[in-house]
C-alpha positions in Angstrom: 50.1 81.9 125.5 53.7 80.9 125.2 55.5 78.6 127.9 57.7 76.1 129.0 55.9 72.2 129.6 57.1 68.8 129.9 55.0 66.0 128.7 56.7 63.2 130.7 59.1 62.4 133.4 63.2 63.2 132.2 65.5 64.8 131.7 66.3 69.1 130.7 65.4 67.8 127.4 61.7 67.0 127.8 61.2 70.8 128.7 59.5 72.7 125.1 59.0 76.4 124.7 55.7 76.5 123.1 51.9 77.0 123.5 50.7 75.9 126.2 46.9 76.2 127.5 45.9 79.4 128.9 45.0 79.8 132.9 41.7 79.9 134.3 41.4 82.7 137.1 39.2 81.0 140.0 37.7 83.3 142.6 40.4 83.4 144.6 43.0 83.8 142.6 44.7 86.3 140.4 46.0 86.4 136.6 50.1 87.6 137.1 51.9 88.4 134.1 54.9 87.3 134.8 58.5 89.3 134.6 60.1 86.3 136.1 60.7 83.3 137.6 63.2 81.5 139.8 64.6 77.6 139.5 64.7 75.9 142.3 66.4 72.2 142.5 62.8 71.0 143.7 62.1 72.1 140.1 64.2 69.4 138.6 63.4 67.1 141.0 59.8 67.4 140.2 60.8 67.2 136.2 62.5 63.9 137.1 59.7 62.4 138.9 61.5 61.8 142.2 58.6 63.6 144.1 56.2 61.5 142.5 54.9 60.3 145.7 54.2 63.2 147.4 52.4 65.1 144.3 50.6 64.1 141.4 51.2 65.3 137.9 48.7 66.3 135.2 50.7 66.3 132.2 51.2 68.2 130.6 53.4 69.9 133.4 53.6 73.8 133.5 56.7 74.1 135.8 58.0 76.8 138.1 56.9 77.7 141.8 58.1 81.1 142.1 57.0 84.2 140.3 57.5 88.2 140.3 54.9 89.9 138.1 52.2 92.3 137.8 48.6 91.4 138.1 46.0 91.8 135.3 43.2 90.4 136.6 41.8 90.1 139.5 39.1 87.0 140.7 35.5 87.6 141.4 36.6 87.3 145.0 39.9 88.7 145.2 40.2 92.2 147.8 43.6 92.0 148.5 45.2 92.7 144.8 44.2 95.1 141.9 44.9 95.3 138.6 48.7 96.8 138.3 50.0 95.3 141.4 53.5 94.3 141.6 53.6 90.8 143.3 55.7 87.8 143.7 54.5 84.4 144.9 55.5 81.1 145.9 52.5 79.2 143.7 52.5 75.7 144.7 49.5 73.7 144.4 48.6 70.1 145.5 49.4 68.9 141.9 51.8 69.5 139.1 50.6 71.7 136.1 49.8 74.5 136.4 53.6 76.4 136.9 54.9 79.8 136.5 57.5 78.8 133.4 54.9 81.1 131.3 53.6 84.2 129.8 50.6 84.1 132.9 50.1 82.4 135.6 47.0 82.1 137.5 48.0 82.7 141.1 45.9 82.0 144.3 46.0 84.9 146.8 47.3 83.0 149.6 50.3 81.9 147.7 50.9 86.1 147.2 52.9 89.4 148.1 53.4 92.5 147.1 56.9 92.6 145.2 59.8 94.1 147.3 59.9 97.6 146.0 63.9 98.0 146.0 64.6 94.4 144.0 65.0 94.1 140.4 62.3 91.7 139.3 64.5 88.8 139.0 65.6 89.3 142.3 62.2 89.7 143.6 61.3 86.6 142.0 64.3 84.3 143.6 62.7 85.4 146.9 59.3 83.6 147.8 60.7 79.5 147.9 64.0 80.2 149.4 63.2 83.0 151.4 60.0 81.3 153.0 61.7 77.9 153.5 64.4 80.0 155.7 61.7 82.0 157.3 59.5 78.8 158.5 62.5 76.9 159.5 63.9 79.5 161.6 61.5 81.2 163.1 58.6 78.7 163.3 60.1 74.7 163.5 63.9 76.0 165.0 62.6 79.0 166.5 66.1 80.3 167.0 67.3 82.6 169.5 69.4 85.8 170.1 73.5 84.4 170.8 72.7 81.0 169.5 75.0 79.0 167.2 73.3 77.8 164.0 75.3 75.9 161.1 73.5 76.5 158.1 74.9 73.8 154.4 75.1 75.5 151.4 75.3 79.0 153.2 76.1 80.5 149.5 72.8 78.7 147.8 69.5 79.6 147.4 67.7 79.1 151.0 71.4 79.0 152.5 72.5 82.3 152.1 68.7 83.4 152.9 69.3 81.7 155.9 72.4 83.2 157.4 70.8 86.5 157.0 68.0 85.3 158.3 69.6 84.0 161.3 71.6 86.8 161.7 68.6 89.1 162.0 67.9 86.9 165.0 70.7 87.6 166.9 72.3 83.9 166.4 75.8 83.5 165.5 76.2 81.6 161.7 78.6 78.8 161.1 78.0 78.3 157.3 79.4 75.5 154.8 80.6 76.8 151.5 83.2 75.8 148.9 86.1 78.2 149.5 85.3 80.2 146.4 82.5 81.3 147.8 83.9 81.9 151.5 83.7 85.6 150.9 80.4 85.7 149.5 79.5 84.0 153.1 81.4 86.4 155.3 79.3 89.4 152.9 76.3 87.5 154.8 77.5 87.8 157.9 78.2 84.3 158.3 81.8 81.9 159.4 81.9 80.0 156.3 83.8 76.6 156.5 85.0 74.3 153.8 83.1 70.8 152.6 84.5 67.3 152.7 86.9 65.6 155.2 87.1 67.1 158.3 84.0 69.3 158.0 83.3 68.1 161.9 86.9 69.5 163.1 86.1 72.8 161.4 83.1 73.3 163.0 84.1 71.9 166.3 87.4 75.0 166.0 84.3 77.4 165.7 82.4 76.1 167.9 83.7 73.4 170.6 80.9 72.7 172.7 78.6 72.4 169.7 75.9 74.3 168.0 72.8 74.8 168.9 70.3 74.9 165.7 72.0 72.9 162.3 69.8 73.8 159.0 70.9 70.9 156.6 69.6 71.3 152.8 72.3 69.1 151.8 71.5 65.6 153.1 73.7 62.3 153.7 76.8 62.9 154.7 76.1 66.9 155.9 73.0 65.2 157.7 75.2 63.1 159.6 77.6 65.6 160.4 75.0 68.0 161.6 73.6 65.5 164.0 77.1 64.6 165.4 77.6 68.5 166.0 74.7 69.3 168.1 75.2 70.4 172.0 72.8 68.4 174.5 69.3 69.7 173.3 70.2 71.2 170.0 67.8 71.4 167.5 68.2 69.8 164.0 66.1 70.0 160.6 66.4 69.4 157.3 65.0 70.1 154.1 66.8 67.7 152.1 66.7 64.1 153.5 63.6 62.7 155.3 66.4 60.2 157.5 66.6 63.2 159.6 64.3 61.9 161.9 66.4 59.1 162.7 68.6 61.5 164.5 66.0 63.1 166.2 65.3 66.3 163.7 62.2 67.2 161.7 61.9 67.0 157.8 60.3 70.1 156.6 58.7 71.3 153.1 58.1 74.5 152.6 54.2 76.1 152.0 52.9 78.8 151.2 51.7 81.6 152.9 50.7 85.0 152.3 51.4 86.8 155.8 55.4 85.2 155.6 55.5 86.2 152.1 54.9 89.8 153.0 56.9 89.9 156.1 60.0 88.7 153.8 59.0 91.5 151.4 59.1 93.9 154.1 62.8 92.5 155.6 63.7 93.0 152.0 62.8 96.7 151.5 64.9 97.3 154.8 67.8 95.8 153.5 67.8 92.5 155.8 67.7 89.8 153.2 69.0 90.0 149.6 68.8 88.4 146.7 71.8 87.3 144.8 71.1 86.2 141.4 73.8 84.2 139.6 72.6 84.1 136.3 69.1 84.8 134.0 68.3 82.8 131.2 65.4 84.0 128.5 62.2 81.8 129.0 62.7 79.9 125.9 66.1 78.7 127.4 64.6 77.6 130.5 65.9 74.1 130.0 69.4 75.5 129.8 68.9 77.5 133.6 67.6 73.6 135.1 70.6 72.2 133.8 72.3 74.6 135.8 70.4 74.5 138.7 70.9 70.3 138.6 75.0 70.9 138.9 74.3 72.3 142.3 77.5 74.6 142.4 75.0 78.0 141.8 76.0 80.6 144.5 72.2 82.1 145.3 69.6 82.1 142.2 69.3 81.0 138.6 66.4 82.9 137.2 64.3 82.5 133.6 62.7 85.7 132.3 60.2 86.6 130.2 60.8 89.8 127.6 57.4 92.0 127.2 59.3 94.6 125.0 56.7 93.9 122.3 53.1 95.0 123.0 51.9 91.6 124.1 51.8 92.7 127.7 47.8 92.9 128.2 45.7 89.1 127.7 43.0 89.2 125.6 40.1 90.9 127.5 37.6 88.3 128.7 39.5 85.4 127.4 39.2 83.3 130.7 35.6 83.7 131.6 34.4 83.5 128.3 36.2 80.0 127.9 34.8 79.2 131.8 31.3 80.1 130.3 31.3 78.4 127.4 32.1 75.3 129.3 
């Protein structure tokens, strides 16, 4: 099949559109054909080798975490999906290679949904990373409350502008940091957008003079800082972005997966509580192009890489998988 891989730590550069070795559909998994898939900045940060600590490659590297497609093939295990299923997933494993930058992915049910009926695919496929790092964050480490203040960095990103929607749901009032260009896009969301740089703290502190209760940060350093500075007494800080946040008392939190939040954001998004604003798509073969977007950091929502099935390629060759895993 046809994909995107990376051979070695680097740059956009080391990313080829080529052949690349065809998935293996374990028990528990399923075979998605995938319509598309989302880049996340964790995406280049992977490519670079900056989370080489945390998770091991096995080059060559397959990347992508996020998916919306259809399922062909279902494992000897699998209950919960059937062939024709629209799904997207957040399909992380413990290890780098096997990504959803592809024709086919081989999925895990616990990393899976049903697609949002009412979002394009590309949309649906922007959802699972961002949406569940704002869903876990909020709701399970924050656990914000109705008539709260929460100041939310990079309200018009990817799990930012998730995030004030999110937190909106929830009743909580939404201080959210934004370049002024995008200060509209932030009000759309519900949020108070206020302006980077110097005298981010005497913005907020206008807004909100006794403090804020929750701060989201998925910036880091400086925004970090700031956030810690603008807590009230027993305010609640995490981020996403800087492990140092436990100097100032927060949590670091990664994102995992799971099935159940998956479907709860699908549902939020087929009542209209969350969307997904997609910035720009990019054809799979010009997947290098969408991370070099992604790694100037100025993308309001998602940047998305998809994969054209106008030609009659749509359906894997029957038995391909097991007849390999047999043969072996």
């Amino acid at each position: 099949m046809k994909g995107i891989s990376y051979s070695r730590y680097g740059g956009p550069e080391t990313l080829a559109y080529g052949d690349v070795r065809d998935p293996r559909v374990g028990p528990d998994s399923v075979l998605v054909k995938v319509r598309a898939a989302a880049v996340n900045p964790v995406d280049w940060k992977c490519r670079e080798g900056y989370l080489d600590g945390l998770i091991e490659p096995v080059f060559p590297v397959v990347p992508g975490w996020d998916v919306a497609g259809v399922v062909v093939q279902p494992g000897a295990s699998v209950t919960e999906f059937a062939v024709g299923d629209e799904v997207i997933g957040y399909v992380r494993e413990d290890f780098l290679s096997r990504g959803t930058f592809a024709e086919y992915v081989a999925a895990p049910v616990r990393t899976l949904a049903r697609k949002p009926r009412n979002l394009t695919w590309e949309a649906a496929a922007g959802l699972p990373l961002v949406g569940l790092t704002a869903y876990q964050v909020l709701t399970g480490v924050l656990q914000v409350k109705r008539d709260e203040t929460v100041l939310v960095h990079a309200a018009a990103g990817g799990v930012g502008s998730i995030a004030v929607q999110l937190a909106r749901h929830l009743g909580a009032r939404v201080i959210g940091t934004a370049s002024e260009h995008n200060h509209d896009f932030v009000r759309g969301l519900g949020g108070e957008p206020v302006a980077y740089g110097d005298g981010l703290m005497e913005r907020v502190r206008g807004l909100a003079p006794e403090g804020v209760n929750v701060a989201f940060d998925t910036v880091g350093g400086d925004a970090l800082k700031a956030s810690a500075n603008l807590l009230a007494p027993e305010g609640r800080l995490v981020s996403i972005a800087d492990p140092d946040v436990v100097d100032y008392g927060g949590r670091y939190y990664f994102v995992r997966p799971d099935a159940g939040d998956l479907l709860r954001l699908s549902e939020l998004a087929e009542q209209g509580v969350v969307s997904v604003h997609v910035s720009e798509t990019f054809p799979l073969e010009r997947a290098a192009d969408a991370h070099r977007l992604n790694q100037e950091g100025r993308t309001r929502g998602k940047i998305v890489v998809t994969v054209d099935w106008d030609t009659e390629e749509a359906s894997p060759p029957d038995g391909l998988w097991q007849e390999r895993e047999q043969a072996e």
